[in-house]
C-alpha positions, 0 to 999 in steps of 0.5 A: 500500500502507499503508506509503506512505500516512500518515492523520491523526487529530485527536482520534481524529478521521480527517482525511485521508491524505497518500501519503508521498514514498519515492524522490527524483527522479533525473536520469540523462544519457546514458542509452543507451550508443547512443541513435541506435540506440533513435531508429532502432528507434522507428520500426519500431514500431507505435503507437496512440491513447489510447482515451478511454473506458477507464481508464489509456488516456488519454494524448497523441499515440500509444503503443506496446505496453507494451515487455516484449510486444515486447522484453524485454531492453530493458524489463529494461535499462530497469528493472534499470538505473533500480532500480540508482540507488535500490538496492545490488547486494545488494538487487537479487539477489532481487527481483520487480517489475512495470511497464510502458514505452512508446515514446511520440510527440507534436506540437504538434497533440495539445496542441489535441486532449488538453489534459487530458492536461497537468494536473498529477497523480500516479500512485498505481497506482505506486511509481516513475515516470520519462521517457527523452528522445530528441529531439536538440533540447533545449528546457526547455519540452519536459520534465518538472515536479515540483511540491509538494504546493501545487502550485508548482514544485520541478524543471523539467527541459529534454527533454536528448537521451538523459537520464532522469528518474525520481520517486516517483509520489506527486510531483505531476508532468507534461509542461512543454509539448507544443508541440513534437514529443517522442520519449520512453520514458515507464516506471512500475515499479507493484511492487517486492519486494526481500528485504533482507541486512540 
């Protein structure tokens, strides 16, 4: 939208548009209050591959479903608990927003097949953007990375059991590695439509 976006001008000039960093980059363990029990569940769900030709659908390993198809409370817990570190009680009494999550999983073999998939980029179809780890083995290799509009460098978060970072989606970001087998909820929340008391 136009408020997350700034143009320039120089001289009445257009120069460009810059999309304006709105929420800070949030890190959260202990996530679940039981995330064996979410682990276990995973594997009773289907999953599918990236279908290449079409636009969004392109991501490592495999996915499932977007989780509010197949269980609404936990997409609802997932994104009601995440908006609750950006926003007060009263804000979030009427709000609407839309979004989407998924079980995700991939192997050391979808770096050598998707390797596109680790360029760093943004996710300008959304406001936030976020990662929920369920491996038990942490490795800093294994998590996220956000970087500066230069493209350096700002955070790199190891892939801690049960923990969640979340970030503004017009960060540039993207997995640390995919040499090893991750386990994730990757979520973005596109709108967000809060009426304010203030």
């Amino acid at each position: 939208t136009t408020s997350d976006r700034l143009e320039t001008r120089t001289n009445g000039k257009f120069r460009g548009i810059f999309w304006m960093i709105k929420y800070p980059t949030l890190i959260v363990n202990n996530f679940f209050e039981n995330p064996n029990k979410i682990v276990e569940y995973s594997k009773t769900l289907e999953y599918n591959r990236s279908d290449w030709k079409q636009k969004n659908t392109e991501w490592p390993g495999v996915r499932t479903k977007s989780i509010n198809y197949f269980n609404f409370d936990l997409f609802k817990f997932i994104f009601l608990k995440t908006l609750s570190y950006y926003y007060s009680i009263p804000e979030m009494k009427e709000f609407n927003l839309t979004g989407k999550a998924f079980f995700s999983k991939t192997t050391k073999e979808d770096k050598k097949l998707y390797k596109k998939n680790e360029e760093i980029h943004k996710d300008l179809d959304s406001k936030l953007a976020g990662v929920i780890f369920l491996n038990k083995e942490n490795d800093i290799k294994s998590g996220t990375t956000i970087y500066d509009d230069k493209l350096k460098v700002k955070l790199k978060t190891s892939n801690l059991f049960n923990s969640m970072i979340c970030y503004d989606s017009n960060e540039y970001h993207g997995p640390s590695s995919l040499l090893k087998d991750r386990l994730t909820i990757p979520f973005f929340i596109d709108t967000i439509n809060l009426k304010s008391p203030y």
